[in-house]
C-alpha positions as CSV (number, residue, x, y, z in Angstrom):
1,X,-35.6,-62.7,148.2
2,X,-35.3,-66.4,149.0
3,X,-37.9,-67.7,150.9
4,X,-37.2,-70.6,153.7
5,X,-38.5,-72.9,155.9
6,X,-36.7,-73.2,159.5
7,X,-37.4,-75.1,163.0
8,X,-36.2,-72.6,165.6
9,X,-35.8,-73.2,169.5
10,X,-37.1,-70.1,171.2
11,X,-38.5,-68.8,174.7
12,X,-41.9,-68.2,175.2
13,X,-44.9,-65.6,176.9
14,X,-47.7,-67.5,178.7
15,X,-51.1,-65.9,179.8
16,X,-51.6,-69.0,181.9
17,X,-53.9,-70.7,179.2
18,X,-51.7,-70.1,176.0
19,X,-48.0,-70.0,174.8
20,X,-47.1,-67.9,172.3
21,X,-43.5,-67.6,170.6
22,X,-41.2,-64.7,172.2
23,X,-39.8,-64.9,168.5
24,X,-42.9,-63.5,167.2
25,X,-42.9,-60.4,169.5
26,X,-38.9,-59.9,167.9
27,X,-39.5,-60.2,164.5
28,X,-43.1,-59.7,163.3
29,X,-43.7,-62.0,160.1
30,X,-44.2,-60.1,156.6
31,X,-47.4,-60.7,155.0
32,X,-47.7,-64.5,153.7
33,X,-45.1,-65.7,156.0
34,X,-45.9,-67.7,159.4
35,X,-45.2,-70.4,162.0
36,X,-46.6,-73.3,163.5
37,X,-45.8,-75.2,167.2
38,X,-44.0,-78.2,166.8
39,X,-43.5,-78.6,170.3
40,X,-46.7,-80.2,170.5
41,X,-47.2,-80.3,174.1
42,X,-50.5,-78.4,175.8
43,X,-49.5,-75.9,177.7
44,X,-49.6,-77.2,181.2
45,X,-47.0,-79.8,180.1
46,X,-44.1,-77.6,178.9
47,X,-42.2,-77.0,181.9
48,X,-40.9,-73.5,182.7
49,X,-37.1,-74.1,182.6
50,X,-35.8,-74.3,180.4
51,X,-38.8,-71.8,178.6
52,X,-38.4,-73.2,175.0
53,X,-40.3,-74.3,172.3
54,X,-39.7,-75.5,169.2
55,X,-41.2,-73.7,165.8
56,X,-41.1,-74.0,162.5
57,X,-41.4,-70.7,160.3
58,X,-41.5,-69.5,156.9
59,X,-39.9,-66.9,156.4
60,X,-36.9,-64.6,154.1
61,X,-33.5,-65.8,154.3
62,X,-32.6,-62.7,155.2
63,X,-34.5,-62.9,158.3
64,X,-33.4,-66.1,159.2
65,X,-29.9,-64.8,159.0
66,X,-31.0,-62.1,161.5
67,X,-32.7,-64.5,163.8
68,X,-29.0,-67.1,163.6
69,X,-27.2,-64.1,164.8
70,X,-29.5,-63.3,167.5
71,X,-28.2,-65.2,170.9
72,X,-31.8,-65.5,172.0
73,X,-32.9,-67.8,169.3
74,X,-31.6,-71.5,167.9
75,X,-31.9,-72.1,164.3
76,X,-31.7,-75.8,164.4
77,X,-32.0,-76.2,160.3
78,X,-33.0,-74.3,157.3
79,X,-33.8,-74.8,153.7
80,X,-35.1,-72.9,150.6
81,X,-38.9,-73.6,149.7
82,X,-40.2,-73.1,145.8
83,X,-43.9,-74.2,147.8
84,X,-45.1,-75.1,150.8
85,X,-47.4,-77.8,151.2
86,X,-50.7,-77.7,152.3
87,X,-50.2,-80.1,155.5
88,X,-47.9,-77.6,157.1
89,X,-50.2,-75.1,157.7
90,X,-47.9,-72.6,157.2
């Protein structure tokens, strides 16, 4: 199993206080994989429409192809990962 690192737009839940990926709620990350926000905006500053943010995950290959064909979700790149660097926090 190949092992990638992707920046995907997707919609997200808000309690009011904090955002948290829709994508997350679809496809639960395996154990050692994960995500970070790139959007990078507090949450009182992402406006509601369109309700996107942008994320980076690590993740299978075979569950990026799952998320690509999933009209919910935009897979803006990929690429295979040997490691992961620390400053990534992924």
């Amino acid at each position: 199993m190949a092992v990638q690192i992707c920046e995907i737009f997707t919609p997200y839940i808000s309690d009011g206080e904090n955002n948290r990926p829709q994508l997350i709620d679809d496809y639960p990350l395996l154990n050692g994989e994960g995500w970070i926000d790139k959007t990078e905006q507090s949450t009182g500053n992402i406006i509601p429409d369109p309700n996107l943010i942008s994320i980076w995950v690590r993740t299978s290959s075979e569950t990026i192809a799952l998320i690509e064909a999933d009209d919910n979700y935009m897979v803006l790149w990929s690429a295979d990962i040997t490691a992961v660097p620390e400053s990534t926090n992924l």
